[in-house]
C-alpha positions in Angstrom: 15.5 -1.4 12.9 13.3 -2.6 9.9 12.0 -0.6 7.5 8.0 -0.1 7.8 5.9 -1.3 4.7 2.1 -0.7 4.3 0.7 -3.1 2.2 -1.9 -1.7 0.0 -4.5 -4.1 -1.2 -3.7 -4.3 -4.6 -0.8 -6.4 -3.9 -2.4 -9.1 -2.1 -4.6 -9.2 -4.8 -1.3 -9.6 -7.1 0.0 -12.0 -4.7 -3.1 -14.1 -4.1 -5.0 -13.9 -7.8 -5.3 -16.7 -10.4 -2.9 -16.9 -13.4 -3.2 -13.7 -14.8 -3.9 -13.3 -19.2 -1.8 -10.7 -19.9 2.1 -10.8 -20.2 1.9 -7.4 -18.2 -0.1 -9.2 -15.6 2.0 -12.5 -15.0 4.7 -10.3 -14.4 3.3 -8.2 -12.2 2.1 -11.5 -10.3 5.4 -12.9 -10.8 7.3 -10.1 -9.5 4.4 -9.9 -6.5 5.4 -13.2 -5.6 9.5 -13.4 -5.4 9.5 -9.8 -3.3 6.9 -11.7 -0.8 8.6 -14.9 -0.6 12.1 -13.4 -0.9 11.7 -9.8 0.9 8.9 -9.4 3.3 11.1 -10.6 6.0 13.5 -7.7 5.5 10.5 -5.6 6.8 7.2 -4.9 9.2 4.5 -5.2 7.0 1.2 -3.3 8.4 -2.4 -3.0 6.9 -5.1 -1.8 8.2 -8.8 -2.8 8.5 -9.3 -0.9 5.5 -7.1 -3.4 3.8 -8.7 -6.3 5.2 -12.3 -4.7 3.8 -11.0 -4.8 0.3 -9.6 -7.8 0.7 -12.8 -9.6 2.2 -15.2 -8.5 -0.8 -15.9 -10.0 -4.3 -15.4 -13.8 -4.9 -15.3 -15.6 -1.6 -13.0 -18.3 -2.9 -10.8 -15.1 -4.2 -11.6 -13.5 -1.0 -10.2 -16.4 1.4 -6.4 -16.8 -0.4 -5.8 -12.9 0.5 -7.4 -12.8 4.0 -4.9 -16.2 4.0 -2.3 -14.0 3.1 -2.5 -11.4 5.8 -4.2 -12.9 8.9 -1.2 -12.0 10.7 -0.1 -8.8 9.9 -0.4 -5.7 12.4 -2.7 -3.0 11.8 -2.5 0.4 12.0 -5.4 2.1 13.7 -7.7 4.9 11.8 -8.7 7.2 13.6 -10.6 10.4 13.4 -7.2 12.1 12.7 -6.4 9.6 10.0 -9.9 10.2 8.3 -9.3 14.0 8.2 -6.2 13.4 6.4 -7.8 11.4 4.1 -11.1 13.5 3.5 -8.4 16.4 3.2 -6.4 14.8 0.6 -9.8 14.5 -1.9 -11.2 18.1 -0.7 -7.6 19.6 -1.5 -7.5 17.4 -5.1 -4.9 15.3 -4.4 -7.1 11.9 -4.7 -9.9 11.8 -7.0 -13.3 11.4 -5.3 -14.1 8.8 -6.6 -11.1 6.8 -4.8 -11.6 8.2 -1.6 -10.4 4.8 0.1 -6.7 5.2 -2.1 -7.0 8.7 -0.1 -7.0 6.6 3.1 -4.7 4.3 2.4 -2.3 7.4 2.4 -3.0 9.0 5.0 -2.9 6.0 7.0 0.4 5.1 6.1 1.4 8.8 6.3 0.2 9.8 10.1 1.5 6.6 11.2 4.9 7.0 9.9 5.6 4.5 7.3 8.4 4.3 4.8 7.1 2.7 1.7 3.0 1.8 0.5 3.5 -1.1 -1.2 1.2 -1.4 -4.6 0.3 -2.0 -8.1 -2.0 0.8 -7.9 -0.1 3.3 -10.2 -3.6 5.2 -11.5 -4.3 6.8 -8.1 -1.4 6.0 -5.6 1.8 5.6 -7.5 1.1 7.9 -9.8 3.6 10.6 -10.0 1.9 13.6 -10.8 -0.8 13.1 -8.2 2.3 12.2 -5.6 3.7 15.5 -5.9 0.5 17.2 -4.4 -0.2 14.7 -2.2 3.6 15.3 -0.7 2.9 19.1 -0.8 -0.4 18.9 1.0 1.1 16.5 3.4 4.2 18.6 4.0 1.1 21.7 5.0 0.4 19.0 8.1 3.9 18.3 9.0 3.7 14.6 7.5 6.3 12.8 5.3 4.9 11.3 2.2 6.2 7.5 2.3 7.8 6.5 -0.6 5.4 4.8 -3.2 6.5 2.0 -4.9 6.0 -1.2 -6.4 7.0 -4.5 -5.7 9.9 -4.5 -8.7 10.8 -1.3 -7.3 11.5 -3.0 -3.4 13.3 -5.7 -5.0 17.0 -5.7 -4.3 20.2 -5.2 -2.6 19.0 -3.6 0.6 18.1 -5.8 3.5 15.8 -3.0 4.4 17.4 -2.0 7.9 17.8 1.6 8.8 21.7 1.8 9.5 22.4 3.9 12.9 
């Protein structure tokens, strides 16, 4: 059985963006780009309409290459259980206010079971101290927090199968 991903939208930005400036950035890009064309197979890659929001806004041009990139990948529903989570999360200070939808990017990935969240977001999602409470709080509603990572950090030797 694969391994489930949810792909946050800051990687299809990654994946999907113009040459980026900065060193930091191109590799970032670069990195984006070898773990999709080399590693996505290895797994199921969800979103969910939240994902496909983000991605639709801002530049059209911009907007087209990532809805290009994920036309075809599930979704996982939100539903009014998913939202609590989610508006729990910020109440509780585990997610800023201010990045309520990183709040629901969590909690979607989290009710629905998924292994990893995918994303370049390492201010509010893969940022370590703010994981610790969020696996804490999750943990209060009997829910797993899925490991955060990068794409760097999915890059590798496992073939991303669950052995058993």
């Amino acid at each position: 059985m694969k391994r489930k991903v949810y792909i946050e939208t800051s990687l299809i930005s990654y994946l999907t963006a113009r040459p980026a400036r900065t060193i930091i950035g191109a590799a970032q890009q670069q990195i984006t780009q070898d773990w999709w064309e080399k590693e996505r197979g290895n797994y199921d890659l969800l979103i969910s309409e939240l994902v496909i929001r983000e991605c639709a806004a801002g530049d059209p041009e911009a907007a087209r290459r990532r809805l290009d990139a994920i036309h075809n990948l599930p979704l996982l529903d939100i539903d009014d259980h998913v939202r609590t989570i989610a508006t729990d999360l910020v109440v509780e200070g585990c997610v800023p206010q201010n990045v309520a939808e990183d709040a629901m990017h969590i909690a979607i990935a989290a009710v629905h079971g998924v292994d990893f969240i995918l994303t370049w977001n390492f201010k509010h999602i893969a940022n370590p101290m703010l994981q610790e409470r969020i696996a804490q709080f999750l943990e209060t509603r009997n829910y797993l927090i899925p490991f955060i990572c990068s794409p760097q950090e999915l890059l590798g030797e496992d073939d991303g199968t669950i052995d058993g």
